[in-house]
PAMI-8584 format. One record per atom (N, C-alpha, C): atom name; residue in one letter; x, z, y. Coordinates in steps of 0.05 Angstrom, whole numbers, always signed. Layout:
BEGIN
<atom->CA&rest->A&xx->X&zz->Z&yy->Y>
...
# end
This chain:
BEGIN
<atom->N&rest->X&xx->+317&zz->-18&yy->+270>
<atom->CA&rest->X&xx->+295&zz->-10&yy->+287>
<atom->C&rest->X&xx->+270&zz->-25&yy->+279>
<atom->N&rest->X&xx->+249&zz->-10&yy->+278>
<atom->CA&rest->X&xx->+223&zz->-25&yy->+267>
<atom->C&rest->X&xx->+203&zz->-15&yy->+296>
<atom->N&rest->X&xx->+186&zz->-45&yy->+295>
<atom->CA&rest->X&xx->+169&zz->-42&yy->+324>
<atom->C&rest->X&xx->+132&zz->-42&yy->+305>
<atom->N&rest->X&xx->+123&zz->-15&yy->+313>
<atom->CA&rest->X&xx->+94&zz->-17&yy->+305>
<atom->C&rest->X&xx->+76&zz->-27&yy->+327>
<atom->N&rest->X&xx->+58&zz->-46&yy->+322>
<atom->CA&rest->X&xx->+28&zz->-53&yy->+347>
<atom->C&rest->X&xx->+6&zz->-43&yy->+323>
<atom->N&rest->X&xx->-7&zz->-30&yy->+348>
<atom->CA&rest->X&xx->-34&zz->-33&yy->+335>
<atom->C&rest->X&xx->-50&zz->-43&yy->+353>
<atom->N&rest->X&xx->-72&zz->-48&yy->+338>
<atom->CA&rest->X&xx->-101&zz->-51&yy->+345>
<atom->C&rest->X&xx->-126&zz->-39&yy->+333>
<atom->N&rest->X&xx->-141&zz->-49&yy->+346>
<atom->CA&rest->X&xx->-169&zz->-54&yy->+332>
<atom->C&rest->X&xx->-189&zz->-25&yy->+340>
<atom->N&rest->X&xx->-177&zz->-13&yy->+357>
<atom->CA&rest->X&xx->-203&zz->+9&yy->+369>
<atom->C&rest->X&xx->-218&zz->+4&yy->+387>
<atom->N&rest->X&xx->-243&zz->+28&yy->+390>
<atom->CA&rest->X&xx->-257&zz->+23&yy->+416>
<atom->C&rest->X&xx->-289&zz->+41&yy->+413>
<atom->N&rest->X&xx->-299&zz->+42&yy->+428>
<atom->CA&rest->X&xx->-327&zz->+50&yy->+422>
<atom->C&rest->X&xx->-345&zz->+39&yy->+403>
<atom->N&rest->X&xx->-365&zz->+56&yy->+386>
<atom->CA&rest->X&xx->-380&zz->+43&yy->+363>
<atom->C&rest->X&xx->-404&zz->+64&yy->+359>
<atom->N&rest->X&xx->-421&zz->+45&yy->+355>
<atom->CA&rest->X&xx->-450&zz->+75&yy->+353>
<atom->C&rest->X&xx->-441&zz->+88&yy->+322>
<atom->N&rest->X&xx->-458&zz->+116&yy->+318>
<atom->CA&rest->X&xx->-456&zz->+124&yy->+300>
<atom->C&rest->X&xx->-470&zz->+100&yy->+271>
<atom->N&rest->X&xx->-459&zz->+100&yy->+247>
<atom->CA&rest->X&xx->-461&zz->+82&yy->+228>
<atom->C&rest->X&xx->-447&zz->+56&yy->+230>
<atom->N&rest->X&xx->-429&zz->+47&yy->+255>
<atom->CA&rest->X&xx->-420&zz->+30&yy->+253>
<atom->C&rest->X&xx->-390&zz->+22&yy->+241>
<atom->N&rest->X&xx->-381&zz->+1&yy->+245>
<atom->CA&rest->X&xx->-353&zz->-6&yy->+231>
<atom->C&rest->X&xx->-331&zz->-16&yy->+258>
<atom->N&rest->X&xx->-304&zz->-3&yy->+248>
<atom->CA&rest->X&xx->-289&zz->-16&yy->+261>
<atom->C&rest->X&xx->-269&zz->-17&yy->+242>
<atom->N&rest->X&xx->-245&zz->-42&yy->+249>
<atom->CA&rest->X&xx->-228&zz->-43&yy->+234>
<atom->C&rest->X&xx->-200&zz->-39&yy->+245>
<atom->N&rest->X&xx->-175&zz->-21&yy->+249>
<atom->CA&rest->X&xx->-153&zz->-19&yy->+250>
<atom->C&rest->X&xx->-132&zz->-39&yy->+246>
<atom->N&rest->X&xx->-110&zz->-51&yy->+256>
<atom->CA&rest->X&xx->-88&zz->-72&yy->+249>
<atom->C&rest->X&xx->-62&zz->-48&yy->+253>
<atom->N&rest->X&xx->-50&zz->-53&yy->+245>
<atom->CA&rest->X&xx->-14&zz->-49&yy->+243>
<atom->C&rest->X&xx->-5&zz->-63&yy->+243>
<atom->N&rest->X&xx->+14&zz->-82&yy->+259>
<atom->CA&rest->X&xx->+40&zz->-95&yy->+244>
<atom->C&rest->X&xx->+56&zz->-80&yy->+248>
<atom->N&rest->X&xx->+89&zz->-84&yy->+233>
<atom->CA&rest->X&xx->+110&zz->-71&yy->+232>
<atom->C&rest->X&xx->+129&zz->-103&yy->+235>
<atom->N&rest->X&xx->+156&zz->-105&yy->+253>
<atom->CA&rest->X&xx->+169&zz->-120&yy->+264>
<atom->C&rest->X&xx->+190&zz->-105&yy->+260>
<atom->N&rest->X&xx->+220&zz->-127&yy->+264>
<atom->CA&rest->X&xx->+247&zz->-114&yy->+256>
<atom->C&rest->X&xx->+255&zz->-130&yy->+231>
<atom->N&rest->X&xx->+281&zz->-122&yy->+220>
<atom->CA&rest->X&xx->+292&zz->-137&yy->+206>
<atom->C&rest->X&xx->+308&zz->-108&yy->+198>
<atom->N&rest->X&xx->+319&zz->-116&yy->+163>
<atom->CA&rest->X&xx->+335&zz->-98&yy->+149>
<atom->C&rest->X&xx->+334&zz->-81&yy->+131>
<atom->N&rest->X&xx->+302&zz->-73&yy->+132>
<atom->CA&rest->X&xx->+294&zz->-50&yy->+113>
<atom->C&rest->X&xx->+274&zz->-65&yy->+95>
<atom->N&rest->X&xx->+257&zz->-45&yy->+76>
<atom->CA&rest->X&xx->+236&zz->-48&yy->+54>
<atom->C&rest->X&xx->+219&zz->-26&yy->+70>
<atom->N&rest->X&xx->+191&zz->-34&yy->+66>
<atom->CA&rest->X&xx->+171&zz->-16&yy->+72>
<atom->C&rest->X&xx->+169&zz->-3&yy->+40>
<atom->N&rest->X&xx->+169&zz->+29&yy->+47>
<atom->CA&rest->X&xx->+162&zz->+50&yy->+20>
<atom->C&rest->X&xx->+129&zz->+60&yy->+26>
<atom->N&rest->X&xx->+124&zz->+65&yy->+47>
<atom->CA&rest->X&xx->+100&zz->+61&yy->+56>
<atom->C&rest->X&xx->+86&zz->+55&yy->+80>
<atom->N&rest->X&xx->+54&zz->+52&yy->+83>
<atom->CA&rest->X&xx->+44&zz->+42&yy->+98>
<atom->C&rest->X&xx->+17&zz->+68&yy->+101>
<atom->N&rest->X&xx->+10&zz->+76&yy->+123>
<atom->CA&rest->X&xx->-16&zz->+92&yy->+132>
<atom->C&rest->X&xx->-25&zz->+92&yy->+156>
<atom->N&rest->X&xx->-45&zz->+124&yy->+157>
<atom->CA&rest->X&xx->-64&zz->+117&yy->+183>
<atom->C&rest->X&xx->-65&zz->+152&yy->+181>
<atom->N&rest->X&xx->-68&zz->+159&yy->+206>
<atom->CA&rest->X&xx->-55&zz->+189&yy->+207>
<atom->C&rest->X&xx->-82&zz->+193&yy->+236>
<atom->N&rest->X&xx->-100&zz->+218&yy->+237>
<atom->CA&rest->X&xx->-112&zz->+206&yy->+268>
<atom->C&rest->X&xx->-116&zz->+238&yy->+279>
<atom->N&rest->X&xx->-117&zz->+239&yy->+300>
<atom->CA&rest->X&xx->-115&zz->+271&yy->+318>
<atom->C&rest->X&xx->-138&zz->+273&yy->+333>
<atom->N&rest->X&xx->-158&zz->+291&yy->+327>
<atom->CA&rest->X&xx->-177&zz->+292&yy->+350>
<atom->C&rest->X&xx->-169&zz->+314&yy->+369>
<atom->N&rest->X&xx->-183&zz->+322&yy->+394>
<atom->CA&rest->X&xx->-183&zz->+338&yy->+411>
<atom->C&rest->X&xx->-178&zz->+366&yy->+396>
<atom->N&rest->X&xx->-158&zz->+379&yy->+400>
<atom->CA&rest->X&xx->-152&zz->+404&yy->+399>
<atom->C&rest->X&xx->-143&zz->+407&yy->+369>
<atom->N&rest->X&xx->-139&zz->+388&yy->+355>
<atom->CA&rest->X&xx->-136&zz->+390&yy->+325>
<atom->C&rest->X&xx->-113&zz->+379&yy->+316>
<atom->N&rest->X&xx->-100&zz->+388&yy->+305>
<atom->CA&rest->X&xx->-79&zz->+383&yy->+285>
<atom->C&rest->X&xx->-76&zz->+350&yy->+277>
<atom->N&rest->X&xx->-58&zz->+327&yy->+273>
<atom->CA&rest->X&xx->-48&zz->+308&yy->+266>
<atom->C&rest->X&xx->-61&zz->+307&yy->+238>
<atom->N&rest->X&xx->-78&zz->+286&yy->+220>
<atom->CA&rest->X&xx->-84&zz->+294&yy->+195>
<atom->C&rest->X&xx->-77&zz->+270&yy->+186>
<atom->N&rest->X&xx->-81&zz->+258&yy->+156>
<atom->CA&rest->X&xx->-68&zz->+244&yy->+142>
<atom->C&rest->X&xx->-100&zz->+218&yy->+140>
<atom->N&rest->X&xx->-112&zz->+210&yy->+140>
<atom->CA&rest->X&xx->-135&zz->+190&yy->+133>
<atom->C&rest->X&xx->-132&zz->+171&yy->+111>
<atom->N&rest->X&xx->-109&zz->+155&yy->+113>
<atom->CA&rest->X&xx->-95&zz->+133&yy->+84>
<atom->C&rest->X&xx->-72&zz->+129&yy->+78>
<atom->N&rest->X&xx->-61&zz->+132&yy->+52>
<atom->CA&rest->X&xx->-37&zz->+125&yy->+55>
<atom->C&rest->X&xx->-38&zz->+106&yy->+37>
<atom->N&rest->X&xx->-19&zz->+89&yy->+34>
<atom->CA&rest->X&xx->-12&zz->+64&yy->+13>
<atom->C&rest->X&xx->+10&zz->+64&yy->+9>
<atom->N&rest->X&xx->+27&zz->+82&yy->-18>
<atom->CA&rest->X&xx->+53&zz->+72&yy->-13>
<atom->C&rest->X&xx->+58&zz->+41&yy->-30>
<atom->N&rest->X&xx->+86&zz->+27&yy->-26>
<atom->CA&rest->X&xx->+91&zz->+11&yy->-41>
<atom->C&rest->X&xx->+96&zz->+12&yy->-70>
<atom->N&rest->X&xx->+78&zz->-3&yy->-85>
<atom->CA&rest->X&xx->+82&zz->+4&yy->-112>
<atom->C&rest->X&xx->+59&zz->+40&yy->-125>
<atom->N&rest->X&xx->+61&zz->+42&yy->-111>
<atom->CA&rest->X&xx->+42&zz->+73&yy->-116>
<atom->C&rest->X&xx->-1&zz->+70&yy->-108>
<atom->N&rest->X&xx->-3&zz->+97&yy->-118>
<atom->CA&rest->X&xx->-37&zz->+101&yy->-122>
<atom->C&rest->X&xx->-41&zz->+102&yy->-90>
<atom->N&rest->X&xx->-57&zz->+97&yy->-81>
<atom->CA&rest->X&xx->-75&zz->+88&yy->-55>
<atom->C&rest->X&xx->-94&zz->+116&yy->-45>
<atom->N&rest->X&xx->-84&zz->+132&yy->-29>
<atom->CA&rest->X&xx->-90&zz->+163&yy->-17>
<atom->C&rest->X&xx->-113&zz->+166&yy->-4>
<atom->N&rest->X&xx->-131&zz->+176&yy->-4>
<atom->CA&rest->X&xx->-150&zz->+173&yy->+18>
<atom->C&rest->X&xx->-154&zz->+214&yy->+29>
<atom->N&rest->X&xx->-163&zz->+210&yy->+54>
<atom->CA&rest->X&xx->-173&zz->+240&yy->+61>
<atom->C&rest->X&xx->-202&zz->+248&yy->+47>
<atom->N&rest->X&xx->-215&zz->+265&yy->+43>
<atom->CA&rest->X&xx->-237&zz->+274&yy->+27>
<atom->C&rest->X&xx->-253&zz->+265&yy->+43>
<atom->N&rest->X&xx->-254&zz->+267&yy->+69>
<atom->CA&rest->X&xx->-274&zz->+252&yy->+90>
<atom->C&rest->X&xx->-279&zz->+238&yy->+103>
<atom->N&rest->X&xx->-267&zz->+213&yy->+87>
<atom->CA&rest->X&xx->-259&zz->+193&yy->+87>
<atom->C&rest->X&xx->-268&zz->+171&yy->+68>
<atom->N&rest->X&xx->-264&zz->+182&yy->+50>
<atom->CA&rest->X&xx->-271&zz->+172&yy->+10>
<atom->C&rest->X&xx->-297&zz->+159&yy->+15>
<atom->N&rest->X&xx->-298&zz->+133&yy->+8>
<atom->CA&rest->X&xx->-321&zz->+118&yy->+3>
<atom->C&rest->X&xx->-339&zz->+103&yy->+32>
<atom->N&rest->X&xx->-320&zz->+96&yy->+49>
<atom->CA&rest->X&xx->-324&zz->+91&yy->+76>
<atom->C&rest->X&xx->-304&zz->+70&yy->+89>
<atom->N&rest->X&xx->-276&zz->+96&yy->+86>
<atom->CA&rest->X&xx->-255&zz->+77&yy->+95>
<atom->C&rest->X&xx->-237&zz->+58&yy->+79>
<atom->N&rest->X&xx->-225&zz->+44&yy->+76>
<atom->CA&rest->X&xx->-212&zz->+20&yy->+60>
<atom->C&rest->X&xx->-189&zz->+17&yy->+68>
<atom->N&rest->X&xx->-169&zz->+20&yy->+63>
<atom->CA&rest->X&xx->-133&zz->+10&yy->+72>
<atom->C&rest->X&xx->-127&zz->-14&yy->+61>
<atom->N&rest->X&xx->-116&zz->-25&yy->+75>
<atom->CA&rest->X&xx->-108&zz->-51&yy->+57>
<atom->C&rest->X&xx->-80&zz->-57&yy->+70>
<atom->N&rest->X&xx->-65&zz->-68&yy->+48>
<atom->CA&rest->X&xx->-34&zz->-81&yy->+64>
<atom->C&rest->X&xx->-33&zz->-112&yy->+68>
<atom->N&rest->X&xx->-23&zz->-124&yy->+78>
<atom->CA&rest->X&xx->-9&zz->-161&yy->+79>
<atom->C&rest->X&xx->+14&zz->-150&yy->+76>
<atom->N&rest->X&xx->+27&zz->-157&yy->+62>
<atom->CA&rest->X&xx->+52&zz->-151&yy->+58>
<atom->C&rest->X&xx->+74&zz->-177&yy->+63>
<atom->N&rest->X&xx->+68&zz->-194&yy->+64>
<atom->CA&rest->X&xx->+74&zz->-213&yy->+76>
<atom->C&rest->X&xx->+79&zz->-215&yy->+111>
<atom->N&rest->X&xx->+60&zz->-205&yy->+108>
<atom->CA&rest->X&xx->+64&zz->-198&yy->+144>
<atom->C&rest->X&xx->+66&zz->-170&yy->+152>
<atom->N&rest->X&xx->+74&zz->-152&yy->+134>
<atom->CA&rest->X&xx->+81&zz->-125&yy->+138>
<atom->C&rest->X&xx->+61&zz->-115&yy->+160>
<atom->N&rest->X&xx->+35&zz->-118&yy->+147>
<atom->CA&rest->X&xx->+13&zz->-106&yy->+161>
<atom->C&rest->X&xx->-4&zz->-94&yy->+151>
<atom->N&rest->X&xx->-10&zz->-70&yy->+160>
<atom->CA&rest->X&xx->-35&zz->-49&yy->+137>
<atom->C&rest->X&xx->-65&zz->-47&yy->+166>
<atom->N&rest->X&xx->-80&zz->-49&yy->+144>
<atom->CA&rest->X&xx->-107&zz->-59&yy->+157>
<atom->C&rest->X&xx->-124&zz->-32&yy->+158>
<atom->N&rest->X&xx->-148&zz->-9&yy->+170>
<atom->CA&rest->X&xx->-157&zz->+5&yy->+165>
<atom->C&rest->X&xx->-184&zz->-3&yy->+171>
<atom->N&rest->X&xx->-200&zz->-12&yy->+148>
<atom->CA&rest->X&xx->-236&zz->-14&yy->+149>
<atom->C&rest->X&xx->-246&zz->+7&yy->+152>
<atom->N&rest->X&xx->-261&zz->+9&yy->+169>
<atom->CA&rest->X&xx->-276&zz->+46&yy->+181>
<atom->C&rest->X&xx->-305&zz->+28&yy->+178>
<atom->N&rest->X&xx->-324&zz->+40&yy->+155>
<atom->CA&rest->X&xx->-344&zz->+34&yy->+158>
<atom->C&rest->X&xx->-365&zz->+63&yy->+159>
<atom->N&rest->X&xx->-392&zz->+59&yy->+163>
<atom->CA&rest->X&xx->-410&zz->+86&yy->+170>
<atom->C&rest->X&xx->-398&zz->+105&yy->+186>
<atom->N&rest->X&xx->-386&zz->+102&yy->+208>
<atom->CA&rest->X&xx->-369&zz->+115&yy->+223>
<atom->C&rest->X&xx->-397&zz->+142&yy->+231>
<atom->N&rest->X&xx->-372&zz->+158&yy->+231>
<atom->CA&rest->X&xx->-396&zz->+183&yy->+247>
<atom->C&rest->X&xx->-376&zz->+196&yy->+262>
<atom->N&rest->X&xx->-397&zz->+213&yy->+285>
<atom->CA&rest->X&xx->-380&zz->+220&yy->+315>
<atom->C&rest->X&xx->-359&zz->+249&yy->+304>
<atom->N&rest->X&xx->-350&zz->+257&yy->+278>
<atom->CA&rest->X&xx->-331&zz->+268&yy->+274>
<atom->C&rest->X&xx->-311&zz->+249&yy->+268>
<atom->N&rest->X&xx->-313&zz->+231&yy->+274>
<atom->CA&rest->X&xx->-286&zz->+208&yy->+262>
<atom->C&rest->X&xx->-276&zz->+203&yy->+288>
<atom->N&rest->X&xx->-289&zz->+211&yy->+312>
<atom->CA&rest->X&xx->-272&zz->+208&yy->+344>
<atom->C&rest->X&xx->-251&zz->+217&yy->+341>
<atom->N&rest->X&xx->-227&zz->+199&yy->+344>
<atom->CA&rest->X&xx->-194&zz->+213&yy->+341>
<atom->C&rest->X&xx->-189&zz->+189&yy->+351>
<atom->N&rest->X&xx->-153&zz->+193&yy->+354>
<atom->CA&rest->X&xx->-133&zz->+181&yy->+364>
<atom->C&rest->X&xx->-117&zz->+170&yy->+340>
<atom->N&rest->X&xx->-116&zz->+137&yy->+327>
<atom->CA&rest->X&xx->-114&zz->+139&yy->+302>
<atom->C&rest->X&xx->-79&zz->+125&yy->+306>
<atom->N&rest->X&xx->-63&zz->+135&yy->+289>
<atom->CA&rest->X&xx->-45&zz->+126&yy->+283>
<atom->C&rest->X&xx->-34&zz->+114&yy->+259>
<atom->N&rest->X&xx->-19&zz->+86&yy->+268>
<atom->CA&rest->X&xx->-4&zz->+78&yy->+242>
<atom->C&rest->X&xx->+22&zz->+97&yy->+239>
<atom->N&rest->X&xx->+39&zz->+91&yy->+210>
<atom->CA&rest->X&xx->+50&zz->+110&yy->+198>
<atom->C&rest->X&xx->+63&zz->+92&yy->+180>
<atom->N&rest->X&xx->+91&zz->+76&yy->+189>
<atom->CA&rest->X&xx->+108&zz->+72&yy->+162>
<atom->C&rest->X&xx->+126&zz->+84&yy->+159>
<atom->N&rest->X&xx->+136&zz->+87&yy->+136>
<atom->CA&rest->X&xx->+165&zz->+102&yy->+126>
<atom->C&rest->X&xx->+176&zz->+71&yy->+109>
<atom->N&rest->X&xx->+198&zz->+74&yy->+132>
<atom->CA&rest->X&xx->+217&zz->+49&yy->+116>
<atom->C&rest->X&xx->+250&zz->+55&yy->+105>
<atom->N&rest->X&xx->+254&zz->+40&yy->+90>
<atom->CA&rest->X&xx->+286&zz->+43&yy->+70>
<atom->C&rest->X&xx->+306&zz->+23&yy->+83>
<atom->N&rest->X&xx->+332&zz->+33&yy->+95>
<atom->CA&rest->X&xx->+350&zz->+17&yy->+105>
<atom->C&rest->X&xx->+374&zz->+42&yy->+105>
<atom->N&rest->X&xx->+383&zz->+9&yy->+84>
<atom->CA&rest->X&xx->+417&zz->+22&yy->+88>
<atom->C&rest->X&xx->+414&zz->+57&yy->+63>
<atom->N&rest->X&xx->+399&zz->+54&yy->+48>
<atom->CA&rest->X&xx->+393&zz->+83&yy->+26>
<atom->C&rest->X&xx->+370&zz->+103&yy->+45>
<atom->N&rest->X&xx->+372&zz->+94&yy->+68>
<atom->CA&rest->X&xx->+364&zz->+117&yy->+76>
<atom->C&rest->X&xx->+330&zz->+111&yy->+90>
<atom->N&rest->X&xx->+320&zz->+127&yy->+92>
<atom->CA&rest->X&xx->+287&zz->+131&yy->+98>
<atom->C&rest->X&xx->+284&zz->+139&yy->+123>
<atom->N&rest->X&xx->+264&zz->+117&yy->+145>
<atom->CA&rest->X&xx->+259&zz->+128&yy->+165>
<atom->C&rest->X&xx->+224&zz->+125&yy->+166>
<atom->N&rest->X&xx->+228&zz->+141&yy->+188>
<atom->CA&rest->X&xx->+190&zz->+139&yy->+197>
<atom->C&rest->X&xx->+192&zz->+132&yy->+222>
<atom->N&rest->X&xx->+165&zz->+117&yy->+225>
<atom->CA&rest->X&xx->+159&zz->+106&yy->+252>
<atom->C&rest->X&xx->+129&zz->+119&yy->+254>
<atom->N&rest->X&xx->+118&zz->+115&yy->+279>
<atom->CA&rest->X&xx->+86&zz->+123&yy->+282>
<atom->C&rest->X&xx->+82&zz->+96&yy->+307>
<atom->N&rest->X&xx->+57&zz->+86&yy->+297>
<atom->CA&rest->X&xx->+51&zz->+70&yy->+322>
<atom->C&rest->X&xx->+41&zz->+90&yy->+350>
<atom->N&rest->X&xx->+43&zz->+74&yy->+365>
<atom->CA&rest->X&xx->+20&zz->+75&yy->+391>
<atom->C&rest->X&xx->+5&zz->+99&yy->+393>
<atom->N&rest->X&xx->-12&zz->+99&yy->+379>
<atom->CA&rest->X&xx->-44&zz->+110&yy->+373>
<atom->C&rest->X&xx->-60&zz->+91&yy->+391>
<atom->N&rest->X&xx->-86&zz->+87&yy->+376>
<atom->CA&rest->X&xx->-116&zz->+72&yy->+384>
<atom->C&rest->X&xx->-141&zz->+89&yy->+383>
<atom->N&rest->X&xx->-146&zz->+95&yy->+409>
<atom->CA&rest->X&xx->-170&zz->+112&yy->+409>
<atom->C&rest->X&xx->-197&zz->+98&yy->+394>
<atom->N&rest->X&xx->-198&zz->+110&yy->+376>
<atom->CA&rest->X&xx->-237&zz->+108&yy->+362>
<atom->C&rest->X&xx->-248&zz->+137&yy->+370>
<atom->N&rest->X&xx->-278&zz->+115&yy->+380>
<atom->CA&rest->X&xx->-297&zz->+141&yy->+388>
<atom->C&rest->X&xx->-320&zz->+132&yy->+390>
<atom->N&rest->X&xx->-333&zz->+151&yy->+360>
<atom->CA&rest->X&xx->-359&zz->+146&yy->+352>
<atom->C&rest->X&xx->-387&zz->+155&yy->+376>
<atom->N&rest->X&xx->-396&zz->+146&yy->+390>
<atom->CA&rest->X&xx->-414&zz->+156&yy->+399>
<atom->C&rest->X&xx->-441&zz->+133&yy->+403>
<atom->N&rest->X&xx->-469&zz->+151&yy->+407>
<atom->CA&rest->X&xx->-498&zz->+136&yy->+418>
<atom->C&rest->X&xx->-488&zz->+139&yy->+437>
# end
């Protein structure tokens, strides 16, 4: 069993930065990957970063050149830098690991942390 926390949301004017936390807790598995997945009002679940282990570093197109993923892997924690935020980035952001235990692959989703860009 793996336990996700997040953090790190909240209100922010347009152009501003916030930054995202994940940890992942538990014992037994390997992280295969680490992301950030976020839902606005009336819209579909979408993908924002992914980082797998060992693999190329994903970003959403509307996203590219703004946001930043980063892992601690040490502390089995993936970080999401949201910089130049703009009021289409208002969503409900979720972490996203897929972990290996025992051959087999599970997924978790954190919480979700409301960000919401507004003046």
């Amino acid at each position: 069993q793996v336990q996700l926390v997040e953090s790190g949301g909240g209100l922010v004017q347009p152009g501003g930065s916030l930054r995202l936390s994940c940890a992942a807790s538990g014992s037994g598995f390997s992280i295969n990957a680490m992301g950030w997945y976020r839902q606005a009002p009336g819209k579909q679940r979408e993908l924002v970063a992914v980082m797998p282990t060992g693999g190329s570093t994903n970003y959403a197109d509307s996203v590219k050149g703004r946001f930043t993923i980063s892992r601690d892997n040490a502390k089995n924690t993936v970080y999401l830098q949201m910089n130049s935020l703009k009021p289409e980035d208002t969503a409900v952001y979720y972490c996203n690991v897929v972990v290996r235990s025992r051959w087999i692959n599970y997924e978790y989703w954190g919480q979700g942390t409301q960000v919401t860009v507004s003046s």
